[in-house]
C-alpha positions, -999 to 999 in steps of 0.1 A, spaced: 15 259 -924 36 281 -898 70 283 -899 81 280 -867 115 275 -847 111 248 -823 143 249 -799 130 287 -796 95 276 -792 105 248 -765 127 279 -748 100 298 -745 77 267 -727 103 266 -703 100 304 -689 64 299 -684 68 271 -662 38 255 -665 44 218 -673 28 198 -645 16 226 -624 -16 223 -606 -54 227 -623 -64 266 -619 -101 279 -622 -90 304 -649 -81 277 -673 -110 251 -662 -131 276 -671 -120 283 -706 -121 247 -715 -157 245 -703 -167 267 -728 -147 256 -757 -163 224 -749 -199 241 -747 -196 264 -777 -183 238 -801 -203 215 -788 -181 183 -781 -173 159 -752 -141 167 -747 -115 203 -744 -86 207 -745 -52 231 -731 -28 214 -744 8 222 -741 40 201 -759 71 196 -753 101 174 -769 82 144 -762 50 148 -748 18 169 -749 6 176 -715 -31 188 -705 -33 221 -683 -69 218 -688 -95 192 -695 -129 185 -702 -144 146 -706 -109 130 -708 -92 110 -675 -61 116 -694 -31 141 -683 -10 142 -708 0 116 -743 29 107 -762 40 140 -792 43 110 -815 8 102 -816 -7 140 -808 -32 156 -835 -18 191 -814 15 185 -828 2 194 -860 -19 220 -849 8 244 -833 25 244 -868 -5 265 -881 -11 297 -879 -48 297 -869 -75 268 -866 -64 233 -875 -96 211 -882 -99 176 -890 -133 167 -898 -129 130 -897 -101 115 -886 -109 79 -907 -102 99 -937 -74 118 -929 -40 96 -945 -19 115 -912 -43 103 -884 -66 71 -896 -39 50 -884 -36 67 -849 -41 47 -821 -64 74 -803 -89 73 -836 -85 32 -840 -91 22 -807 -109 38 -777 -118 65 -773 -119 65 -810 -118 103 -820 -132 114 -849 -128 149 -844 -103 176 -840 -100 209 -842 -71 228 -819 -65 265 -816 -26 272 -813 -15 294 -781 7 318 -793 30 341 -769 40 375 -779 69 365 -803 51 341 -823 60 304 -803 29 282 -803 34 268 -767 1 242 -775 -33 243 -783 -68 249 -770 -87 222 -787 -118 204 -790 -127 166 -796 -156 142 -804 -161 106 -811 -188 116 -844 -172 137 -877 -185 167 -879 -173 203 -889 -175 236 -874 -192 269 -878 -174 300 -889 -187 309 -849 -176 281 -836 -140 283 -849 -139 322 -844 -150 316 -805 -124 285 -805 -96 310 -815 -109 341 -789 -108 317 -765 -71 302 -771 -62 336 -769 -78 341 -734 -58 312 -725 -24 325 -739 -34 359 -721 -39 339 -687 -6 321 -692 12 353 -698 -2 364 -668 6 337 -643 41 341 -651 39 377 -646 23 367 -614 50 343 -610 76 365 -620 66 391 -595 62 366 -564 98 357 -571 112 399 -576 88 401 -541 105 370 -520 143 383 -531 133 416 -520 118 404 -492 150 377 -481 176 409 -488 151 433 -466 159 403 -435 192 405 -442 194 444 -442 174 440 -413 201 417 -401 231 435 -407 214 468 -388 203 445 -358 241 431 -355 255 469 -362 238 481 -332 244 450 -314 275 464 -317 270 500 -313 255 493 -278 284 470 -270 308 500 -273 283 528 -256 286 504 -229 321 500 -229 328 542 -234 305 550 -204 324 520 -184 354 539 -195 345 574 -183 321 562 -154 358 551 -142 376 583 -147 383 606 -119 376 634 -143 345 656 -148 332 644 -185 300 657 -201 282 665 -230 258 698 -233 239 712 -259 240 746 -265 211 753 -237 233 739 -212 213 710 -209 233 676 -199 236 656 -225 257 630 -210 277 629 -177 298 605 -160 294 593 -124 325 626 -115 299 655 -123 271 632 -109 289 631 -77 298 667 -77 261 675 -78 251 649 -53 230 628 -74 229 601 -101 239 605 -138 203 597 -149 190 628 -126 216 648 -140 210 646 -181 185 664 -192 190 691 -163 214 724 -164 237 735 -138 213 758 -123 192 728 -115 219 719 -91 236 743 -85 227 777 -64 253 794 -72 247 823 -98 276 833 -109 294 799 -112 266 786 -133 271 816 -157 309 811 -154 302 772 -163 279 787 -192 305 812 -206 328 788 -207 309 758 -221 299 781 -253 332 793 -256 340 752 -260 311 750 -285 316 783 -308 355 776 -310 359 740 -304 385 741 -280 389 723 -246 387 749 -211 426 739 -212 432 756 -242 415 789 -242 
C-alpha cells in the first residue's frame, strides 16, 4: 500500500489538463499493446478524479469513464507498482461490484499506476478480462514499462501544452508591440508632416546638411532660391545649383563652422 496525499494528487491532475480531452494516437497505441501483451479484451488509461475515473484510452470497452465508487483503479493508484486481482468472485472488496456481477462481468484486473515526477498516481494503465487468470512476471513487467510510457507522454503533452500557451502570450504581446510601434509612427509621420508644413511656410531659408554638404532637408525658401523643387534639391550640394565657386565654398565654410561649433551663421 502507497501512502499517498490525495488533495495533492488531485492538484496535480488538474495541471495536466487532461480530463475529457480528445483520443490521441500516442495513447491509443499504448493501450493496444497492453491489451496484446497481457493478452485481454480490454486496456485501459485510466485517470481519477474526486468522483469519477475517466478513460484517456480504451481498448474493447464502449465506456468513457465510471463512477470512483465502484472503480478497481481506485485501489490500484494506492499501490506502489502492479495491483492484480486474479478473480474478482473471490476477492471480499470487488465480488459484490456491479461491473464483476452483472455485464460485462469482469473477472480480471490488473492496473499499473501512472506516477508523475513527485510521486501522485494520476490513474492507471490497466488491463481486463471476463476469465480469471494471472499474469506472467513479463507480462506485469511490460504492463508497468508501458504505464510509464504513458506517464512520459502525459508529461509531455503538457509540456507541449505549456509551451503553445508561453508561444501564444508571446505571440499576442509581439501584436501589441507591433501595435504600439505602428501607432508611434502614426504619430511620428503626423508631426513630420506638420514640421515641414511649418517650415515649407516660412519665408526663411531652412535646411539640413551633412557634413558633405549634401541636403539633407530643405524647405520650399532654398528650393526657390535654386529654382527647383525640395525633392530635386535633397540629396544634391550647392554646387549642383549653383555656378558660383566661391559662394558655394563661402556656404561650405560656413555650414562646417555650424557643424564643428554648433552655432547658428547669427552667432559666429
Amino acid at each position: 500500500m502507497k501512502n499517498y496525499n490525495e488533495e495533492k494528487r488531485l492538484e496535480a491532475l488538474r495541471k495536466y489538463d487532461i480530463m475529457g480531452s480528445e483520443a490521441e494516437a500516442q495513447f491509443d497505441a499504448l493501450t493496444q499493446l497492453a491489451s496484446y501483451i497481457c493478452e485481454t479484451p480490454v486496456s485501459l488509461i485510466t485517470l481519477l478524479d474526486s468522483d469519477r475515473q475517466w478513460f484517456k484510452s480504451k481498448v474493447g470497452t464502449d465506456l468513457s469513464e465510471s463512477a470512483r465508487s465502484v472503480s478497481f483503479c481506485h485501489y490500484a493508484i494506492q499501490q506502489a507498482e502492479v495491483y492484480e486481482v486474479e478473480n474478482m468472485l473471490k476477492n471480499e472488496l470487488f465480488k459484490d461490484n456491479p461491473f464483476v456481477v452483472q455485464e460485462p462481468k469482469i473477472r480480471f484486473y490488473a492496473g499499473a499506476p501512472l506516477q508523475d515526477g513527485e510521486g501522485n498516481n494520476l490513474g492507471t494503465l490497466c488491463v481486463l478480462d471476463t476469465v480469471p487468470k494471472k499474469l506472467s512476471d513479463t507480462q506485469r513487467k511490460s504492463l508497468q514499462v508501458l504505464a510509464e510510457q504513458v506517464m512520459a507522454q502525459i508529461e509531455l503533452r503538457k509540456h507541449q501544452r505549456n509551451l503553445k500557451e508561453e508561444i501564444e502570450l508571446k505571440t499576442q504581446k509581439l501584436r501589441l508591440h507591433l501595435q504600439e510601434l505602428e501607432e508611434a509612427q502614426k504619430e511620428l509621420d503626423h508631426q513630420k508632416h506638420f514640421l515641414r508644413k511649418v517650415i515649407d511656410t516660412s519665408p526663411n531659408l531652412i535646411y539640413v546638411k551633412d557634413k558633405n554638404g549634401v541636403f539633407k532637408m530643405a524647405n520650399h525658401a532654398v528650393a526657390e532660391l535654386y529654382n527647383a523643387s525640395t525633392e530635386e534639391v535633397e540629396g544634391k550640394t550647392d554646387k549642383d545649383f549653383n555656378p558660383h565657386a566661391d559662394e558655394v565654398e563661402f556656404f561650405i565654410q560656413k555650414d562646417m563652422e555650424v557643424i564643428e561649433k554648433g552655432n547658428p551663421y547669427g552667432a559666429l
